[in-house]
DOGUPA-26144 format. One record per atom (N, C-alpha, C): residue number from 1; residue in one letter; atom name; x, y, z. Coordinates in Angstrom, 2 decimals, padded with zeros to 5 digits. Atoms other than C-alpha are relative to their C-alpha. Layout:
N
     i   aa   at         x         y         z
   NUM    A   CA         X         Y         Z
...
// end
This chain:
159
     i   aa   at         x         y         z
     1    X    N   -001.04   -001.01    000.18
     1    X   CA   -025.45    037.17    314.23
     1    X    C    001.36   -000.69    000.01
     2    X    N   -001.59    000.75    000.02
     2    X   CA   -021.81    036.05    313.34
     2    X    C    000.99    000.94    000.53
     3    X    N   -001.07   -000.61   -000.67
     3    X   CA   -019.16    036.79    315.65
     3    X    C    001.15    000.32   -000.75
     4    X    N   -001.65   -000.26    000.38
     4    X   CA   -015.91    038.15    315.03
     4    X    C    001.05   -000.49    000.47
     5    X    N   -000.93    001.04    000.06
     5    X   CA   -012.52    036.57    314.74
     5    X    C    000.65    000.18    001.81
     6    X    N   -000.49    001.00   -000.86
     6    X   CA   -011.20    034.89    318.07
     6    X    C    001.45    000.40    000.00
     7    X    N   -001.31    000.01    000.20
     7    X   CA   -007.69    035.54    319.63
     7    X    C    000.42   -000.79   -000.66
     8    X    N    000.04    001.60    001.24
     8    X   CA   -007.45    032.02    317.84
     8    X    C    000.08    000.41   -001.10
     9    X    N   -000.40   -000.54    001.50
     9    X   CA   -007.66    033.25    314.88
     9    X    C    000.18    001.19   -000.40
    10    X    N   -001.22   -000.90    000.46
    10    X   CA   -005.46    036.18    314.77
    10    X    C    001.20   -000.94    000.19
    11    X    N   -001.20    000.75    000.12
    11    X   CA   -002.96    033.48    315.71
    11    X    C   -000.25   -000.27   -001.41
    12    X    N    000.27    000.14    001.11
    12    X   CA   -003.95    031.85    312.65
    12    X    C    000.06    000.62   -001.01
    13    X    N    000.06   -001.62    001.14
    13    X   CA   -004.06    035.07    310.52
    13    X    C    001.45   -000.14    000.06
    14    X    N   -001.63   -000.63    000.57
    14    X   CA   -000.49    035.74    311.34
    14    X    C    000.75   -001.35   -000.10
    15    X    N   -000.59    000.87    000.57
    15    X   CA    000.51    031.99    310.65
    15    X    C   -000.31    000.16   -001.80
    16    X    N    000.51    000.10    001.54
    16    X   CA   -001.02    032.73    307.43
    16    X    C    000.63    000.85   -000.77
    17    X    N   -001.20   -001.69    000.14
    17    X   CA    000.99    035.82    306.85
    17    X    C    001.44   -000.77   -000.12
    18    X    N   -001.33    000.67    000.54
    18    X   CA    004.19    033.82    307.15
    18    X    C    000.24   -000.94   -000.29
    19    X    N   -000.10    000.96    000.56
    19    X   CA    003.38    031.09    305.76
    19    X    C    000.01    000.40   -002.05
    20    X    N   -000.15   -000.52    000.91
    20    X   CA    002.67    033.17    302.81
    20    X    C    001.07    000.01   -000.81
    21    X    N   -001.57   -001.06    000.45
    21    X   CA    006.03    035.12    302.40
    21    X    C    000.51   -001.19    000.17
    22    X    N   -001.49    000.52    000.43
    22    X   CA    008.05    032.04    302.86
    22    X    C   -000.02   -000.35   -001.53
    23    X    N    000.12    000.33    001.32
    23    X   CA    006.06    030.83    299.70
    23    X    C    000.24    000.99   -001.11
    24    X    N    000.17   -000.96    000.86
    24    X   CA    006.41    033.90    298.20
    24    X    C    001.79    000.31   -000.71
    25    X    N   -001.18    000.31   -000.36
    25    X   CA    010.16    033.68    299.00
    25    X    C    000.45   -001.24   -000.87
    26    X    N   -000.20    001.14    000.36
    26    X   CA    010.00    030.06    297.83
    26    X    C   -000.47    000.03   -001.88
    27    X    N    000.45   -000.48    001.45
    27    X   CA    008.63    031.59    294.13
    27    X    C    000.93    000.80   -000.28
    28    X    N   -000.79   -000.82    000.73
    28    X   CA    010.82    033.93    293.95
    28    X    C    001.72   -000.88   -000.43
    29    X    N   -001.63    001.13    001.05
    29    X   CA    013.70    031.39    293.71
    29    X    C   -000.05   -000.83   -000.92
    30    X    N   -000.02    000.43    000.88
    30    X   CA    011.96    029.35    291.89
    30    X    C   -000.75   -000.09   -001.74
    31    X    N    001.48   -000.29    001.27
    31    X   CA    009.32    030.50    289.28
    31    X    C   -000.75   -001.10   -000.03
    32    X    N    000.48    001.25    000.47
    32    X   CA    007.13    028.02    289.57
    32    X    C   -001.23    000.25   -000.94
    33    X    N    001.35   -000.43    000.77
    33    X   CA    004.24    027.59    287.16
    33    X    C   -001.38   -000.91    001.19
    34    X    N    001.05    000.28   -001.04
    34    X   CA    000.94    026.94    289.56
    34    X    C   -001.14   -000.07   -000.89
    35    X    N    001.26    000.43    000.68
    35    X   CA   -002.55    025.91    288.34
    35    X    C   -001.02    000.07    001.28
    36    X    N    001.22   -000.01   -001.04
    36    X   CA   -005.97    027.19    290.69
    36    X    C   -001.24    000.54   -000.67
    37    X    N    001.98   -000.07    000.05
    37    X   CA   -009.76    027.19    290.62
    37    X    C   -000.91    000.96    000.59
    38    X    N    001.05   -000.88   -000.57
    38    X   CA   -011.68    030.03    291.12
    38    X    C   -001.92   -000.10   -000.48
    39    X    N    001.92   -000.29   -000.18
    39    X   CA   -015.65    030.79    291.78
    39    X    C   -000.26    000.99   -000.62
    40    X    N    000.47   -001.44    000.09
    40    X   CA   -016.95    033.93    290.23
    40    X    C   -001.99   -000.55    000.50
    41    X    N    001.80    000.12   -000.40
    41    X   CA   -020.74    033.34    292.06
    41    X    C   -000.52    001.91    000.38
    42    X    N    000.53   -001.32    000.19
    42    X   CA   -022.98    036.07    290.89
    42    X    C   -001.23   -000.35    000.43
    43    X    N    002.00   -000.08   -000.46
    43    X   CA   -026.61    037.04    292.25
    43    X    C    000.21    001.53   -000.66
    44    X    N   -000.22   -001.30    000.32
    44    X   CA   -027.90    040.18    290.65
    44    X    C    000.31    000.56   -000.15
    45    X    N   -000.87   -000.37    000.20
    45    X   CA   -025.60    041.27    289.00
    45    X    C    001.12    000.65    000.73
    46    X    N   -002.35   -000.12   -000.93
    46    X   CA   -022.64    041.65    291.70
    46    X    C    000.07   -001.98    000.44
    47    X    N   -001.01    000.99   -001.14
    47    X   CA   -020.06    038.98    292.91
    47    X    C    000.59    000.14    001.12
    48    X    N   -000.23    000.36   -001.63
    48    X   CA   -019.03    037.43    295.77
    48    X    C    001.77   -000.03   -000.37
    49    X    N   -001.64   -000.42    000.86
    49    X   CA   -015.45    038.89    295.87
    49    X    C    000.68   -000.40    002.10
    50    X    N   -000.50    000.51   -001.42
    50    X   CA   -013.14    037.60    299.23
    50    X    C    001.44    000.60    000.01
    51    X    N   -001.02   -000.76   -000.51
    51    X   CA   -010.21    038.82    301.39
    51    X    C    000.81   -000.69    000.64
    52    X    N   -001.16    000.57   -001.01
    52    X   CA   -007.44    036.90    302.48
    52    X    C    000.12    000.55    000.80
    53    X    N   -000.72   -001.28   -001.15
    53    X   CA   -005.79    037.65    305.64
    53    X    C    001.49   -000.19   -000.54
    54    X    N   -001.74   -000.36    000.27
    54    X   CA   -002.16    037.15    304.00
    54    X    C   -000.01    000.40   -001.02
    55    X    N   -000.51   -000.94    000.83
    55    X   CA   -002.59    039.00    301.02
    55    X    C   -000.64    001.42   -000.33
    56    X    N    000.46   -001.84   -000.09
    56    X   CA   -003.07    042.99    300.23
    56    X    C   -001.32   -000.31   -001.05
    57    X    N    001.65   -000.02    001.36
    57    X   CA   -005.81    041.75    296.91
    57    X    C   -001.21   -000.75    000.80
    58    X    N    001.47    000.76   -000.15
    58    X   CA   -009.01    040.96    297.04
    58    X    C    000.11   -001.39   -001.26
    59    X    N    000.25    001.14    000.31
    59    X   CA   -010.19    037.62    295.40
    59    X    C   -001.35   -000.32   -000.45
    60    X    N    000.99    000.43   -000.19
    60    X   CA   -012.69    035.32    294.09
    60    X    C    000.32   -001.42    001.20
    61    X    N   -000.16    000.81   -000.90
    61    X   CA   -013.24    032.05    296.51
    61    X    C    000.72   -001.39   -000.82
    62    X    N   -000.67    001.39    000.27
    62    X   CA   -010.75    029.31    295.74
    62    X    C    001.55   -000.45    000.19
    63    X    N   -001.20    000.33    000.14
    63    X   CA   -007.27    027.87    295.30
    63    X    C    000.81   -000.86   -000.64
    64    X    N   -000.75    000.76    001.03
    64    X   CA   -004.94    025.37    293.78
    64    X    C   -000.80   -001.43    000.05
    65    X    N    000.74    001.26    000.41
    65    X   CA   -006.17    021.97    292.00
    65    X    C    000.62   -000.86    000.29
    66    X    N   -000.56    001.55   -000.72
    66    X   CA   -005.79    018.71    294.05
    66    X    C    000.64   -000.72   -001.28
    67    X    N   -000.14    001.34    001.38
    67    X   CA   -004.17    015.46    291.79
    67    X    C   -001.21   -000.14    000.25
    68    X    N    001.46    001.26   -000.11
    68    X   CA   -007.15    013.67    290.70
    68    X    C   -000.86    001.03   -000.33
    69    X    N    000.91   -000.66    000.28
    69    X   CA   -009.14    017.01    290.48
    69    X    C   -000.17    000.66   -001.06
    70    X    N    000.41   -000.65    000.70
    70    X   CA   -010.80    018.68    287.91
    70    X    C   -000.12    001.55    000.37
    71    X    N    000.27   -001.02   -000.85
    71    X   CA   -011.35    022.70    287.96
    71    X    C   -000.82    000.23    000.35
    72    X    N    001.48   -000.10   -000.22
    72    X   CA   -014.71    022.24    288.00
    72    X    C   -000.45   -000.59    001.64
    73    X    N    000.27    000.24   -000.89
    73    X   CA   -014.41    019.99    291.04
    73    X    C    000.68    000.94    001.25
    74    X    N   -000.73   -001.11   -000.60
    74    X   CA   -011.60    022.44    292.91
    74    X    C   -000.89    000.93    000.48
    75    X    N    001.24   -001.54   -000.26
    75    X   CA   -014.34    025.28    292.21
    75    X    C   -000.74   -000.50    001.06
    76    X    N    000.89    000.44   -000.61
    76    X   CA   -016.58    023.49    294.15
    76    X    C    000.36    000.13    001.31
    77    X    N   -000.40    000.24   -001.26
    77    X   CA   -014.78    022.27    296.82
    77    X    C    000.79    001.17    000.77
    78    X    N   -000.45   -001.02   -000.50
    78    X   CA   -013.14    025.55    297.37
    78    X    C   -001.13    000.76    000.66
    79    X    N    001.34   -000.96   -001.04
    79    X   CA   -016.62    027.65    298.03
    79    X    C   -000.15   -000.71    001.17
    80    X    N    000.40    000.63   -001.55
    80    X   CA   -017.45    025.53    300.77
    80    X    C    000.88    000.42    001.04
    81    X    N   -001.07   -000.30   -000.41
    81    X   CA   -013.85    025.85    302.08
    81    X    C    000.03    001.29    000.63
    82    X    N   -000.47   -001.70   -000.30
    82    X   CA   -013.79    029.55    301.70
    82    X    C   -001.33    000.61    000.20
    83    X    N    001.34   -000.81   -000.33
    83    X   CA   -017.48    030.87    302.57
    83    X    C   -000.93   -001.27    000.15
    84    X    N    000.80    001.24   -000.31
    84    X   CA   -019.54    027.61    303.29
    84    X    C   -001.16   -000.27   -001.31
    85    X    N    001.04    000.19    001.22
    85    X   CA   -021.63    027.36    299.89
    85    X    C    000.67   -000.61   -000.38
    86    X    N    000.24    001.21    000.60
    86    X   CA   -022.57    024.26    298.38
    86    X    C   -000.87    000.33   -000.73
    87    X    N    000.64    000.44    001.33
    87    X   CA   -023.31    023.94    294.64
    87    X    C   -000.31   -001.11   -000.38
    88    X    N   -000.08    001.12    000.71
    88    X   CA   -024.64    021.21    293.07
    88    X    C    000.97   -000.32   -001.01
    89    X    N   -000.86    000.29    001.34
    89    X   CA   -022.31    019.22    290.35
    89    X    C   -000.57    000.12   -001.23
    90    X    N    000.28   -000.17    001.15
    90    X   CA   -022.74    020.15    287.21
    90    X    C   -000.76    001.56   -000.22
    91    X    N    000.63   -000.95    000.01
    91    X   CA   -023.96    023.45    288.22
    91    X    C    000.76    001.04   -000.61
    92    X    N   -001.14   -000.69    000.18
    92    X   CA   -020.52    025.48    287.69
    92    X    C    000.00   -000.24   -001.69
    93    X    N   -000.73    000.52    001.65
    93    X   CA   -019.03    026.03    284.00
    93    X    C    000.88    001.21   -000.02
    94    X    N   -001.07   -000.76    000.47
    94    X   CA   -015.98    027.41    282.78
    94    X    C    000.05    000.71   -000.75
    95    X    N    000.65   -001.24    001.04
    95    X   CA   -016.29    030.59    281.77
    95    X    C    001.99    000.83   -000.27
    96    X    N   -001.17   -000.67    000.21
    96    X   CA   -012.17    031.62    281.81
    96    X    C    001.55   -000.46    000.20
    97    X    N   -001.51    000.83   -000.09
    97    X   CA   -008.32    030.25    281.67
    97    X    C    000.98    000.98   -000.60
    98    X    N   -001.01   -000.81    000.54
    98    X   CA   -005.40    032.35    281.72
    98    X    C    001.17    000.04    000.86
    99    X    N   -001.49    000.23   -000.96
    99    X   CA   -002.00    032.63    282.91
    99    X    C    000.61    001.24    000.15
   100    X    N   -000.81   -001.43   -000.43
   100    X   CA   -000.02    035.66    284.50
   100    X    C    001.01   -000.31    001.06
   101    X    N   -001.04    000.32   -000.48
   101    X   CA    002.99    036.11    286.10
   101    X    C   -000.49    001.03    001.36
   102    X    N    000.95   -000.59   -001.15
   102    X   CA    001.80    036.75    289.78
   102    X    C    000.50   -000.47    000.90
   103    X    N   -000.01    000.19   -001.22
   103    X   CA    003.69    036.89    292.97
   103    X    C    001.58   -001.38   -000.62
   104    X    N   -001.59    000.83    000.20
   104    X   CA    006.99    035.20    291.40
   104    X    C   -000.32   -001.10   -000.82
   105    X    N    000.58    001.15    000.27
   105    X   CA    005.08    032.34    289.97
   105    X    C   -000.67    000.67   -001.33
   106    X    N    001.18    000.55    001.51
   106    X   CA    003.12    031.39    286.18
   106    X    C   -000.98   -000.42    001.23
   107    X    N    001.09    000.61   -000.70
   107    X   CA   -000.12    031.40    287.82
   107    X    C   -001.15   -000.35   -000.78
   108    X    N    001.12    000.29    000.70
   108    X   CA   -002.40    029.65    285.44
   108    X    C   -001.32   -000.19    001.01
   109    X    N    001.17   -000.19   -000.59
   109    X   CA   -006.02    030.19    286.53
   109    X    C   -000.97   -000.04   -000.93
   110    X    N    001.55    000.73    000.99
   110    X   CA   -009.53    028.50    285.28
   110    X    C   -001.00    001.35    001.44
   111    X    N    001.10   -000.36   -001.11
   111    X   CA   -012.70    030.48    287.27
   111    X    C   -000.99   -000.70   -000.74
   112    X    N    000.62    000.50    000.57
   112    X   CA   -015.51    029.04    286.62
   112    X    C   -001.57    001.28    000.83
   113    X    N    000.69   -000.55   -000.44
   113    X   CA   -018.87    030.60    287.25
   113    X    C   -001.43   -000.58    000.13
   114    X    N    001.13    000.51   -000.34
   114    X   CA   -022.36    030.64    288.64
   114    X    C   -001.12    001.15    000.07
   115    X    N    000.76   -001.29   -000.54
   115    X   CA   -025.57    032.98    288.71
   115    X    C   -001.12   -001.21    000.80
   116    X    N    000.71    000.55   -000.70
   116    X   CA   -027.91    031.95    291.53
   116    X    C   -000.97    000.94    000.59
   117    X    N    001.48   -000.57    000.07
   117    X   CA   -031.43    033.32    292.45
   117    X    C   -000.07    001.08    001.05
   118    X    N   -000.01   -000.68   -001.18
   118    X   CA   -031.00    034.17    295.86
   118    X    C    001.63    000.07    000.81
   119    X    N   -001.32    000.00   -000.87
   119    X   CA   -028.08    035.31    298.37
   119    X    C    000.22   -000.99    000.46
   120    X    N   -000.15    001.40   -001.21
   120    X   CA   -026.56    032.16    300.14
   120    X    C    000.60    000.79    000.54
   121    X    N   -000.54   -000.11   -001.33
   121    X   CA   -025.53    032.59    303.57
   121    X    C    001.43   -000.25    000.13
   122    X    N   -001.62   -000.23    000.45
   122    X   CA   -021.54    033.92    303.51
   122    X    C    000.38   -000.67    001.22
   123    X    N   -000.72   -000.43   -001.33
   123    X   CA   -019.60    032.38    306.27
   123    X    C    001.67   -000.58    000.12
   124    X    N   -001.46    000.05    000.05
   124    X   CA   -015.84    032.93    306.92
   124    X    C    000.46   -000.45    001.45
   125    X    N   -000.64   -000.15   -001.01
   125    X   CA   -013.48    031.92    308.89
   125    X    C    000.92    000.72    000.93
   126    X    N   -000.56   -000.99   -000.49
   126    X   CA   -011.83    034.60    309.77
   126    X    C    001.22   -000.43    000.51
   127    X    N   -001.61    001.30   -000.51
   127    X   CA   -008.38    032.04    309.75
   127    X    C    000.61    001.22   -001.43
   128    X    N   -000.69   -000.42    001.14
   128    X   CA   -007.64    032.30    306.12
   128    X    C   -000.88    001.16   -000.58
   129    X    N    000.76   -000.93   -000.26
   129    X   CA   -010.60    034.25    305.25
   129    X    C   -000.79    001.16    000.85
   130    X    N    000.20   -001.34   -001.06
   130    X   CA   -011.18    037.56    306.70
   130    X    C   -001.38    000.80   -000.44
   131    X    N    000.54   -000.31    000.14
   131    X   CA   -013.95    039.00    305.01
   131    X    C   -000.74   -000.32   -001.90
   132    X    N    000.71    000.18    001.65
   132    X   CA   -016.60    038.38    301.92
   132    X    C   -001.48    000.53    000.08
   133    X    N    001.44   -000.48    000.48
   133    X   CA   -019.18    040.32    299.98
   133    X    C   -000.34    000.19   -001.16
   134    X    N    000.43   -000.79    001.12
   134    X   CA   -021.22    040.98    297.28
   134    X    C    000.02    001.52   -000.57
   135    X    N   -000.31   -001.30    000.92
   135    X   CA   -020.06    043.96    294.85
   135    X    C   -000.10   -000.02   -001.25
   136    X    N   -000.25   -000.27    001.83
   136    X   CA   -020.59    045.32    291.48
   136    X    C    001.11   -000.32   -000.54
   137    X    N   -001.05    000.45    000.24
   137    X   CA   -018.22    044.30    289.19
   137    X    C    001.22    001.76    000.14
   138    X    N   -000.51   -000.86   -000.20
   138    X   CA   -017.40    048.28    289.02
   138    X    C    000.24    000.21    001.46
   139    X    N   -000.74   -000.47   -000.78
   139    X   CA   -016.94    048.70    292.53
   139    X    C    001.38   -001.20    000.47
   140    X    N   -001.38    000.85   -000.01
   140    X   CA   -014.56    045.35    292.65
   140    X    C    001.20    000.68   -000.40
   141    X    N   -001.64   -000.43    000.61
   141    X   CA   -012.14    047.16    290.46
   141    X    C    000.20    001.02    000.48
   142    X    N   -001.32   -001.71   -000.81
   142    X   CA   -011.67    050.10    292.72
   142    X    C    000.55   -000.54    001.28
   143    X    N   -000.69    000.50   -000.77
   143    X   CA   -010.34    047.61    294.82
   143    X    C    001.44   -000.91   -000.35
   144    X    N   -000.65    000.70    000.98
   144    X   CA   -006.79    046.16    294.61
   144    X    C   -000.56   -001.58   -000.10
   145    X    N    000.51    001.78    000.59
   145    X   CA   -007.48    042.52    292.90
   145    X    C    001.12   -000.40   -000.94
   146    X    N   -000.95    001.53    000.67
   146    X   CA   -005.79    039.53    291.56
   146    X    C   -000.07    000.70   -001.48
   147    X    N   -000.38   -000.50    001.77
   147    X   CA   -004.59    040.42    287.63
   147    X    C   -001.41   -001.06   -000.43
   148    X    N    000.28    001.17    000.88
   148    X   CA   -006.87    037.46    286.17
   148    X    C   -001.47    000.49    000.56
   149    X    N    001.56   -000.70    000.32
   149    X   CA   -010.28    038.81    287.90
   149    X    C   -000.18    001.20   -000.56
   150    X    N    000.12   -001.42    000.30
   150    X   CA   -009.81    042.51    286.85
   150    X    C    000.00   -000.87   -001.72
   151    X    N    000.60    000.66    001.29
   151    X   CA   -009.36    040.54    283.33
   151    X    C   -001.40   -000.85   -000.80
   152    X    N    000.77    000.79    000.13
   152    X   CA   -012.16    038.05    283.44
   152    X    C   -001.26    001.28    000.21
   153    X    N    001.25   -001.19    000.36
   153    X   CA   -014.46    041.21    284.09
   153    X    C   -000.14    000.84   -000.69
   154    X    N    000.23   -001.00    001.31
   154    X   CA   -013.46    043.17    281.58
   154    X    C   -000.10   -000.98   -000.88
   155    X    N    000.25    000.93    000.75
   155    X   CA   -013.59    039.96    279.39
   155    X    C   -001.88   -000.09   -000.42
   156    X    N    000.98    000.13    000.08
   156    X   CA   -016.99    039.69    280.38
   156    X    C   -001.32    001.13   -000.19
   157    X    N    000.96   -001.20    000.02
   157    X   CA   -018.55    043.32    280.60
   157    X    C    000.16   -000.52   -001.92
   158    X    N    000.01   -000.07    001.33
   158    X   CA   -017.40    042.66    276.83
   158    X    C   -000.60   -000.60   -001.03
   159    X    N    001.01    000.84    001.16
   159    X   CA   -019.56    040.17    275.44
   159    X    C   -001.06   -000.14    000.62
// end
């Protein structure tokens, strides 16, 4: 059974919260253009959709691309990061790339995706991550979400 988050990490939560807003702060003066790696990992037809604790959207699991990295490797190294799943290399492929103006910032964004047989075992930290589950792609969108997944699923219901 997995416990729940630790005075420890509500500290953490609310460093994460203003660490946020200064960046958010720090976009709004400067527009920056940003580049990150998302997961879309599907089992039976739902994804694994995640919840910051510093922002109001939901998510897939990832974030911005190291130097040196690929998005393919980012993707990777982000699931682990953000819910403890480990893919093999070469397992991921890039299924989407698009850019939107999100949170003060050009946020160019690759996801890449995965369908896998069985559930892997979700686990958060309840720091930066607060909560993750599998959902239809229809009940994802009655949640608020990032501009670029609500796209990438209507992209994809479409072909």
């Amino acid at each position: 059974m997995e416990k729940g988050p630790s005075a420890l990490d509500y500290g953490f939560q609310a460093a994460y919260v203003v660490a946020h807003r200064m960046l958010r702060a720090y976009w709004f003066m400067r527009r920056p253009s940003t580049h990150g790696s998302l997961v879309a990992l599907w089992n039976e037809g739902e994804i694994l959709l995640v919840k910051n604790s510093y922002r109001h959207h939901f998510t897939l699991p990832g974030g911005y691309i190291q130097p040196g990295e690929t998005p393919l490797d980012a993707a990777r190294r982000e699931l682990v990061e953000e819910v403890g799943v480990a893919v093999p290399e070469g397992a991921l492929h890039q299924a989407y790339t698009a850019t939107h103006d999100f949170e003060f910032r050009r946020d160019r964004v690759t996801i890449s995706e995965i369908e896998l047989d069985h559930r892997p075992k979700i686990q958060v930290d309840h720091r930066e991550v607060v909560w993750a589950g599998f959902l239809s792609p229809a009940q994802v969108l009655e949640r608020p979400v990032v501009p670029h997944l609500v796209e990438y699923l209507r992209l994809r219901a479409d072909s």
